[in-house]
C-alpha positions in Angstrom: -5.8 31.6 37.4 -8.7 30.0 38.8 -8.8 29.8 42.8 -7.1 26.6 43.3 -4.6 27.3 41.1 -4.3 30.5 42.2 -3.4 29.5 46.0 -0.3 26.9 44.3 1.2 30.1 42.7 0.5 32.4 45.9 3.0 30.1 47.5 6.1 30.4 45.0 6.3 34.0 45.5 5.1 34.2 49.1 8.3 32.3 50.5 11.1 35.0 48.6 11.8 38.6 49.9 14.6 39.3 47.1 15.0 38.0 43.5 18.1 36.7 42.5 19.1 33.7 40.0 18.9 30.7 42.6 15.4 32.1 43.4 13.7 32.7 39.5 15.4 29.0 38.9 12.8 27.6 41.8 10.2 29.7 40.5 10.4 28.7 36.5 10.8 24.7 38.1 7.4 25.3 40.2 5.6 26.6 37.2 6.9 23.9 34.7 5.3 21.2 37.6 2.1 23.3 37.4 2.3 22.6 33.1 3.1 19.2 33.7 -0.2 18.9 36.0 -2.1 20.2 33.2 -3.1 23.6 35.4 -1.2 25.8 33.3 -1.7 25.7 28.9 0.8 28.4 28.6 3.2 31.2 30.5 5.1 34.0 29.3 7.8 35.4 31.9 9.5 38.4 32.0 11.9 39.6 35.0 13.5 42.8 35.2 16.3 42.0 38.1 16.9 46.3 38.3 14.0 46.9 39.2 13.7 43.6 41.1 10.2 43.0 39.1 8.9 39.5 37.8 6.3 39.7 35.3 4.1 36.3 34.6 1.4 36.1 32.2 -0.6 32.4 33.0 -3.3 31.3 30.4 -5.5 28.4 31.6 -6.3 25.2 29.6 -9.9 25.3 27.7 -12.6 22.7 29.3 -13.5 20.4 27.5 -17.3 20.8 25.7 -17.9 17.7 24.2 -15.9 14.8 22.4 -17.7 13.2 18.9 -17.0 9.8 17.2 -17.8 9.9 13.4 -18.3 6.3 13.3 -21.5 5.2 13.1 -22.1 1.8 14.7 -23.3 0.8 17.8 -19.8 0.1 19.7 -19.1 3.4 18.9 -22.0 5.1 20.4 -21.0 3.5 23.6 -17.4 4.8 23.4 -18.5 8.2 22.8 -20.9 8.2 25.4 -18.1 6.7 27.9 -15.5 9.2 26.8 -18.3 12.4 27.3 -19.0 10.6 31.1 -15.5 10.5 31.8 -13.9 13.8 30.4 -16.5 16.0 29.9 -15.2 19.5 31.8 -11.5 18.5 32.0 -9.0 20.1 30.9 -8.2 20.4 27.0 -4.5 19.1 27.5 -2.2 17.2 25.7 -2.2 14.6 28.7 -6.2 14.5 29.0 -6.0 13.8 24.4 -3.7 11.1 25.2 -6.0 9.5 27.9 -9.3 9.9 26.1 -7.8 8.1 22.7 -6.2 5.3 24.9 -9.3 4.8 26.3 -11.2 4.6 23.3 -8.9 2.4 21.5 -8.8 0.2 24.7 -12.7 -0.3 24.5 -12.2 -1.2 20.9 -9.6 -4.1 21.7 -12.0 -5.3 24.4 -14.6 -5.7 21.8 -12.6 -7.4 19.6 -11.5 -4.6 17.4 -8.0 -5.3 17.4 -6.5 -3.6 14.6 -8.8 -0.5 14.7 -6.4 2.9 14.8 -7.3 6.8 15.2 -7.8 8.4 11.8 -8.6 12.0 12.3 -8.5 14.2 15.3 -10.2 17.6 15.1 -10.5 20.1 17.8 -12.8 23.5 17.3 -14.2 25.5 20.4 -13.3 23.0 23.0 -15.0 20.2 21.2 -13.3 16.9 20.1 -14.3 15.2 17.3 -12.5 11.7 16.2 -12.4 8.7 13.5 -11.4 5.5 13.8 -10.7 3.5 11.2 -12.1 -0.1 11.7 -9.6 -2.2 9.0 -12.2 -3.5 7.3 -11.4 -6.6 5.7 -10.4 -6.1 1.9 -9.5 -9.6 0.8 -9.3 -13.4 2.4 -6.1 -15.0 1.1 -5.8 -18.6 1.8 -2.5 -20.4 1.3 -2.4 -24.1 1.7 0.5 -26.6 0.9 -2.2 -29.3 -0.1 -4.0 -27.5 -2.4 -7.2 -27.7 0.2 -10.4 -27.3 -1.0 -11.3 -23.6 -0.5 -14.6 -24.9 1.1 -13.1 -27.0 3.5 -12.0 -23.5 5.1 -14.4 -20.7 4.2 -17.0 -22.9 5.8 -16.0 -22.5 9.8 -14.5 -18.9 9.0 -16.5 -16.8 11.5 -15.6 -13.3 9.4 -16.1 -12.0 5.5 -14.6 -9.5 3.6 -15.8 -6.3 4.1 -16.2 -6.3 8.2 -13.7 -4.8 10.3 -10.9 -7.3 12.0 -12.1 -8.6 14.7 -9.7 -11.0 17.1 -12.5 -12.7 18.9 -13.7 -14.2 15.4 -10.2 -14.6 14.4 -9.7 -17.0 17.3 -13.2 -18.8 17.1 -12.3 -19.1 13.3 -8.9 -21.0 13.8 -10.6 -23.0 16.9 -13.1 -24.0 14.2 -10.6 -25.3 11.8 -8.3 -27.3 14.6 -11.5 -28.8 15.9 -12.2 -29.8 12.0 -9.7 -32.9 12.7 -8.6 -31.6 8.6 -5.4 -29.6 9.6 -2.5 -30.3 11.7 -1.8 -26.6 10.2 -3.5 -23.6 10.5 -2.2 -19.5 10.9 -4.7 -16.6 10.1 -2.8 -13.3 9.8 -4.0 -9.8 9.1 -1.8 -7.8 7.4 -2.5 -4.2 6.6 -2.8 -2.0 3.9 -1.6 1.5 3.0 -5.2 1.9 2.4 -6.6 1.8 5.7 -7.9 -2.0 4.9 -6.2 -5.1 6.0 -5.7 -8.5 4.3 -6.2 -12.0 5.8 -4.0 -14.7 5.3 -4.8 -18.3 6.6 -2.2 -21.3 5.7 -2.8 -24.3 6.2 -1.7 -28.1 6.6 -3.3 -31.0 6.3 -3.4 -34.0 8.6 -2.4 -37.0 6.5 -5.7 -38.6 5.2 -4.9 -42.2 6.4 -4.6 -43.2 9.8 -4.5 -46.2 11.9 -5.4 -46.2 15.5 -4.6 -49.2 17.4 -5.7 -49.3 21.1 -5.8 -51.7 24.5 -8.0 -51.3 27.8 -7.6 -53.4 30.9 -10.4 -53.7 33.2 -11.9 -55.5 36.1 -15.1 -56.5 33.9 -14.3 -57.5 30.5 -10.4 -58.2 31.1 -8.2 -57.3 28.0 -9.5 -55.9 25.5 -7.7 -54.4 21.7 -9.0 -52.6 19.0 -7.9 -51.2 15.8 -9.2 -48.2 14.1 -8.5 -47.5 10.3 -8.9 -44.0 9.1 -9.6 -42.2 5.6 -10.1 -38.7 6.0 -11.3 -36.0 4.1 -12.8 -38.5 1.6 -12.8 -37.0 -1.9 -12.0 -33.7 -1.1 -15.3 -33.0 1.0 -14.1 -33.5 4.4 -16.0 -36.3 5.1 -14.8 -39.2 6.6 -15.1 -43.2 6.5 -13.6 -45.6 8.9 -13.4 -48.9 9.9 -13.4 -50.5 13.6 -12.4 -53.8 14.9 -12.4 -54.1 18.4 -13.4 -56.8 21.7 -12.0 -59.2 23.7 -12.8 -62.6 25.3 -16.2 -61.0 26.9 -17.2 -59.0 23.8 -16.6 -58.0 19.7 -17.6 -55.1 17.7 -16.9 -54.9 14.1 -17.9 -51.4 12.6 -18.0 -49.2 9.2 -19.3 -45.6 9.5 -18.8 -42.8 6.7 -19.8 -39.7 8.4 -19.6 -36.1 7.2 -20.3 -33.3 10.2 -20.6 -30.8 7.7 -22.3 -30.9 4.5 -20.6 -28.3 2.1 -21.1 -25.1 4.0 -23.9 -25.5 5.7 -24.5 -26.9 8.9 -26.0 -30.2 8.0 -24.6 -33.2 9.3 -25.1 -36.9 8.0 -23.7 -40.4 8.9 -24.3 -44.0 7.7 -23.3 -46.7 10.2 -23.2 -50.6 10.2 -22.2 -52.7 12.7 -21.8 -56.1 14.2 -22.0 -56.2 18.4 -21.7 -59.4 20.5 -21.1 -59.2 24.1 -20.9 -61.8 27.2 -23.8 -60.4 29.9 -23.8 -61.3 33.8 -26.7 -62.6 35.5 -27.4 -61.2 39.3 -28.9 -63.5 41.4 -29.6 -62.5 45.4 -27.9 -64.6 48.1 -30.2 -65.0 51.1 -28.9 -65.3 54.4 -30.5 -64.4 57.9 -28.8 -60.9 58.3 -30.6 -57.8 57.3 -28.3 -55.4 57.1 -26.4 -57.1 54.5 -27.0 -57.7 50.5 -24.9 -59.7 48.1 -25.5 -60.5 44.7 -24.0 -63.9 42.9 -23.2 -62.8 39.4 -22.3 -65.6 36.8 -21.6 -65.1 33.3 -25.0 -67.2 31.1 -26.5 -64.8 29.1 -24.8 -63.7 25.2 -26.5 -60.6 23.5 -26.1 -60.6 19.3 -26.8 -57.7 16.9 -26.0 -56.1 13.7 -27.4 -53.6 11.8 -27.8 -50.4 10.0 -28.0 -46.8 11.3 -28.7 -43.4 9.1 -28.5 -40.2 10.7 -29.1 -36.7 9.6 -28.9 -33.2 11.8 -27.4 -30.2 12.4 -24.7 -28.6 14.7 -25.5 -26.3 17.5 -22.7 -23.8 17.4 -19.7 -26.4 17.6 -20.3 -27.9 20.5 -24.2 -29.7 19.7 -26.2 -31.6 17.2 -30.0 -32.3 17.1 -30.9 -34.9 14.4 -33.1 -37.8 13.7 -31.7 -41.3 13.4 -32.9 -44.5 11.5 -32.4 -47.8 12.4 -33.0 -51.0 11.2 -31.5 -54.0 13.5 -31.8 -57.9 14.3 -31.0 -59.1 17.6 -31.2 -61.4 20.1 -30.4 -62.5 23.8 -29.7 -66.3 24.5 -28.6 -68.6 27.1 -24.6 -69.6 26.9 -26.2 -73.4 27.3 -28.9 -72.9 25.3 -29.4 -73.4 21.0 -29.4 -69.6 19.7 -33.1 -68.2 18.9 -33.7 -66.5 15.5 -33.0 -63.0 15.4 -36.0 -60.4 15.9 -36.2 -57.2 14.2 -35.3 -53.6 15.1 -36.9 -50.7 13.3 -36.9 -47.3 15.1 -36.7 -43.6 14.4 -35.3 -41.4 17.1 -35.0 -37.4 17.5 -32.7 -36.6 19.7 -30.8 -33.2 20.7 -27.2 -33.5 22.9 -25.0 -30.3 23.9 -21.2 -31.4 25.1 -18.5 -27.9 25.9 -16.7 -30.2 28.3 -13.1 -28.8 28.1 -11.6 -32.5 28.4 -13.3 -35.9 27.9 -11.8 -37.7 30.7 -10.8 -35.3 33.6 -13.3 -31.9 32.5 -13.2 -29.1 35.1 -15.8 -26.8 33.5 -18.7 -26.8 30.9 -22.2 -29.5 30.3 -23.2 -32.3 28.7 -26.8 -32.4 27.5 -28.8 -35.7 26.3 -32.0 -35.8 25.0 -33.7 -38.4 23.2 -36.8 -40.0 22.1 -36.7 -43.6 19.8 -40.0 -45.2 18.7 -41.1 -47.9 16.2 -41.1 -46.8 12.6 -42.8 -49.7 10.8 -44.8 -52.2 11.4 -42.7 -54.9 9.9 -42.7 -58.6 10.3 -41.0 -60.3 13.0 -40.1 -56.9 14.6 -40.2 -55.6 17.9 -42.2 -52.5 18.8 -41.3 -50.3 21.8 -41.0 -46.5 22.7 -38.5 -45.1 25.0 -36.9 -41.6 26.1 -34.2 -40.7 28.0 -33.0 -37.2 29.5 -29.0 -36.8 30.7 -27.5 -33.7 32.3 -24.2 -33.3 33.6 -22.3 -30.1 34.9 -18.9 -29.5 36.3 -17.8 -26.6 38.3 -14.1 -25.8 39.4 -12.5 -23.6 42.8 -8.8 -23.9 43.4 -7.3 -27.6 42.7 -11.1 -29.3 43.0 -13.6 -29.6 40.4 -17.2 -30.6 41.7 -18.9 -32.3 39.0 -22.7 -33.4 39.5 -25.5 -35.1 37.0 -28.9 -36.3 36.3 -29.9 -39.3 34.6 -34.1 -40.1 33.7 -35.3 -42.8 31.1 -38.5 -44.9 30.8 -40.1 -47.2 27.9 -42.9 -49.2 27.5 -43.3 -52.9 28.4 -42.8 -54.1 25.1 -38.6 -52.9 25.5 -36.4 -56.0 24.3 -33.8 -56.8 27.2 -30.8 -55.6 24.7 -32.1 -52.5 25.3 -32.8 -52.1 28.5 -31.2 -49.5 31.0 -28.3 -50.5 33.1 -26.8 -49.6 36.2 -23.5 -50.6 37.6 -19.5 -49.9 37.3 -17.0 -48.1 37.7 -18.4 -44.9 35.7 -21.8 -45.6 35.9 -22.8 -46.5 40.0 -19.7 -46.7 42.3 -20.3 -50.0 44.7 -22.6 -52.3 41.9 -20.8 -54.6 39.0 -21.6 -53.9 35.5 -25.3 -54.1 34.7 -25.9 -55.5 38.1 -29.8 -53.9 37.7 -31.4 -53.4 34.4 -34.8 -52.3 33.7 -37.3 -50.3 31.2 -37.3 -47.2 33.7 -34.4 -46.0 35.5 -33.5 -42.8 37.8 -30.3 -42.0 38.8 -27.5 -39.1 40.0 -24.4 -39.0 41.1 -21.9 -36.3 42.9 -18.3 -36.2 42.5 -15.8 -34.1 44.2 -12.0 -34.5 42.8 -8.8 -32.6 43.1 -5.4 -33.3 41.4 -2.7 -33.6 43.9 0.2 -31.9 44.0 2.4 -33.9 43.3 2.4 -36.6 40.4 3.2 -40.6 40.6 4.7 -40.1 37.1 1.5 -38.9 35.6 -1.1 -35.9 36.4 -3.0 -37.5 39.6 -6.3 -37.2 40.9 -8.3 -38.1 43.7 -11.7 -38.8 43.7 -15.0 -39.2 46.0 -18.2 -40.2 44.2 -21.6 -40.9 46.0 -24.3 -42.0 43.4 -28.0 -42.7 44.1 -30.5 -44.3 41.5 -32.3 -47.3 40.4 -33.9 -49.2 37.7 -37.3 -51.0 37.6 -39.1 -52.8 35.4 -43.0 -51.2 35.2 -43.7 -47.3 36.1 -45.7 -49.0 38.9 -42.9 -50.1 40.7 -41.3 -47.1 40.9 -40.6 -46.1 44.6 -38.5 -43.5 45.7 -38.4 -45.7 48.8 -36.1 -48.3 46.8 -33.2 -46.3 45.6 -30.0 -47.1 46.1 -26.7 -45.6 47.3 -23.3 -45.8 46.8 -20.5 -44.5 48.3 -16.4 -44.4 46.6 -12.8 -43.6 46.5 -11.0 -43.6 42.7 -7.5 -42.7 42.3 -6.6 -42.1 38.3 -4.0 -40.9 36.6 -3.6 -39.0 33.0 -1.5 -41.5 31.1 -0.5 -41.7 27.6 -2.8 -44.8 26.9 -6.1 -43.2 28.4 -7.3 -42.7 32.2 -5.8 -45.3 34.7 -8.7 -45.5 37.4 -8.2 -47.4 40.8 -11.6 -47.5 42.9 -13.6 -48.9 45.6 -17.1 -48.3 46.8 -20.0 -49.7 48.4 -24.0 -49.8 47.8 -26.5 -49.9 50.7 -30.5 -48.7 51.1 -32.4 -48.3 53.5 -35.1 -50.4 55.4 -38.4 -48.8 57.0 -39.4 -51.6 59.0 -37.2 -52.5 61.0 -35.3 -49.3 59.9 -32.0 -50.5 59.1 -29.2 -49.3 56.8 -28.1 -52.5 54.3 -25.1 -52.5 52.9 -24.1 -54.2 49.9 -20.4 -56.0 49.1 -17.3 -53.9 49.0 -16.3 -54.2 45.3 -12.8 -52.9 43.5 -12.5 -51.1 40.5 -9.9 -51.3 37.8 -9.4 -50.0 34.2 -6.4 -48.6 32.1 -7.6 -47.1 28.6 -10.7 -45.9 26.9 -13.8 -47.7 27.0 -14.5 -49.5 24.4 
């Protein structure tokens, strides 16, 4: 024995003056503890009860030397170098095998090696050697009850034949497919082979090609408001789709056809061909002056009507799922007119924009992790007749960030343009989403600046739907030459939304207030308190 074990054994024996039956019983038991404890390999006893002698021959367990991985690839490596750390100079037992292939097979599951398995296990003068074998994939089998284009899957598969299984693609792979808006259907299933390989087999439904969507929103703005959204996917087998979009109310109409295609056989490349038809009712602000100073209030009356319709072409390509950068064309008439006044003729639109936008929000209404990104730069594209030339760019970020029940979502907001900028497309700022305590488009300029900080929680309990409470503080504002820009002149706004999760879209119930500040006298002015209301998705 070595010492420690040694001074264990010394004690069996040291507490026993005679041998007798009861006594070689406790002995064997306290040796078999010793075996379990890995200090012992093997014992061979041998007790003479005449002569009252107990003979006990003890062989220790080997050390380990060193444990080798035949496979070659770089997860592999680590694994063996982990395993040497950890059990280099333990004992050779069957406990200490058991641990040191657990491990390993643990490390390959955390890696996404799912369906890897131990091969071969050697052991020669107290070194280990093992294989693994990977399940490396031997055939893709795909099984779909609409005869689905074989494309329309291979395409967002994130493994091939030939690689070892691994989970994490697996799942990216069927989140790929769901995301696709194709299938309504989709399992992946290895299955493995007497071989050591493993077959893949993804079945698959598809979502019904036609669709019709029909919608509402109610909102303290544009009142009622319906649309209706007609559907045809997967257009000739390529998983493109076109649809068709009628929607407005008494304040505004938007008629729209779009045949896009977010991925172009199996590539990346996305494309989309857009024309639509906007009108829309727009507010004039007008300042009420009266002798207090600490007070602001803007008369809003509805005068102005904004007309367009046009053509939009776009080509680009994903980032990962959750991005596109692409350029856009458009061609577009428009114009802005007085409700009183005889329409003007329409002026001409024609612009080419590069612009790059990032989204991994995990929901679009109530997120409570991931970004948005928005990047984009538009500019004139010909010099046509009749047409308006302008340049503009704008830069949105937006992050959200969750502890406990709250979510703490914060954002960024920069564009300018030159002066030549048509009204129609100037930036706005006001509402409910946009600048708690302002109406709709209460400021619009060529340059704007603006943030906003919202802290919300979902109650505990729910008024029939999942609740939230929200506060929001914004600051910004919009101006119409670089000159003017002061940081001096930037607004606030402080609010309170309640919404709830409804089947129909976000219910939102909110109040808020604008104020700035004066230098001379300094002063804090406070604008109107102004309610907030809106059931359904903007439109």
């Amino acid at each position: 024995f070595e010492s420690n074990y040694q001074k264990k054994f010394d004690s069996i024996l040291n507490n026993s003056s005679n041998i007798n039956y009861h006594r070689i019983k406790e002995i064997f038991e306290e040796l078999f503890f010793l075996m379990l404890e890995n200090y012992i390999q093997k014992i061979e006893i041998d007790v003479d009860i005449n002569k009252a002698n107990i003979s006990i021959i003890a062989e220790n367990y080997q050390k380990i030397e060193k444990i080798l991985i035949s496979n070659k690839s770089n997860i592999f490596k680590s694994i063996e170098q982990d395993l040497n750390e950890n059990f280099s100079g333990t004992e050779l037992s069957n406990s200490n095998l058991r641990n040191i292939i657990e491990y390993a097979l643990k490390k390959l599951r955390s890696n996404g090696l799912s369906y890897a398995d131990l091969s071969e296990k050697i052991i020669e003068n107290n070194k280990i050697f093992l294989k693994f074998n990977e399940r490396r994939i031997r055939k893709i089998i795909q099984k779909s009850k609409d005869k689905t284009n074989k494309m329309l899957i291979s395409r967002d598969l994130e493994f091939s034949e030939g690689e070892p299984i691994n989970a994490d693609k697996i799942i990216r792979s069927w989140n790929n497919l769901i995301a696709s808006d194709l299938f309504k259907y989709v399992q992946i299933t290895p299955i493995n082979n007497d071989d050591g390989t493993a077959d893949v087999i993804i079945e698959s439904e598809e979502l019904g090609s036609q669709s019709i969507k029909i919608g509402a929103r109610v909102d303290n703005e544009r009142n009622l408001q319906a649309n209706i959204y007609l559907i045809e996917d997967n257009l000739f087998d390529s998983g493109a789709r076109f649809s068709t979009l009628l929607a407005g109310g008494e304040f505004n109409q938007l008629i729209g056809f779009k045949y896009e295609n977010t991925r172009i056989l199996s590539t990346d490349i996305t494309t989309y061909i857009e024309s639509t038809y906007k009108y829309r009712d727009a507010f004039e602000y007008n300042r009420i002056i009266d002798d207090r100073l600490d007070r602001f209030s803007n008369l809003r009356k509805r005068k102005l009507a904004e007309q367009s319709y046009g053509m939009k072409v776009g080509f680009g390509s994903q980032i990962e799922r959750s991005g596109r950068i692409g350029i856009d064309l458009r061609y577009e008439l428009q114009r802005n007119y007085y409700l009183d006044s005889v329409p003007p003729d329409f002026y001409k639109i024609n612009s080419i924009s590069i612009s790059a936008k990032w989204d991994n929000e995990d929901q679009s209404d109530f997120p409570t992790s991931g970004r948005t990104i928005l990047l984009n730069l538009e500019t004139n594209l010909l010099n046509l007749a009749e047409s308006v030339s302008f340049s503009k760019a704008e830069i949105a970020v937006k992050m959200n960030s969750s502890f406990g029940r709250y979510t703490l979502s914060r954002g960024l907001r920069f564009g300018t343009a030159d002066k030549t900028l048509p009204l129609m497309e100037f930036f706005s700022l006001g509402g409910e989403d946009n600048f708690v305590g302002l109406r709709e488009d209460e400021y619009r300029g060529r340059q704007i600046l603006t943030g906003f900080m919202e802290l919300r929680t979902k109650l505990n309990y729910n008024l029939l739907f999942d609740t939230y409470f929200s506060i929001r503080y914004n600051i910004g504002s919009t101006w119409e030459i670089p000159e003017n820009i002061r940081f001096s002149t930037l607004k606030h706004g402080l609010g309170l939304i309640l919404a709830f999760d409804t089947p129909f879209g976000p219910a939102k119930f909110g109040a808020g207030k604008a104020y700035y500040f004066l230098k001379e006298p300094f002063a804090v002015v406070w604008g109107d308190m102004h309610y907030y209301f809106s059931i359904g998705l903007k439109i």
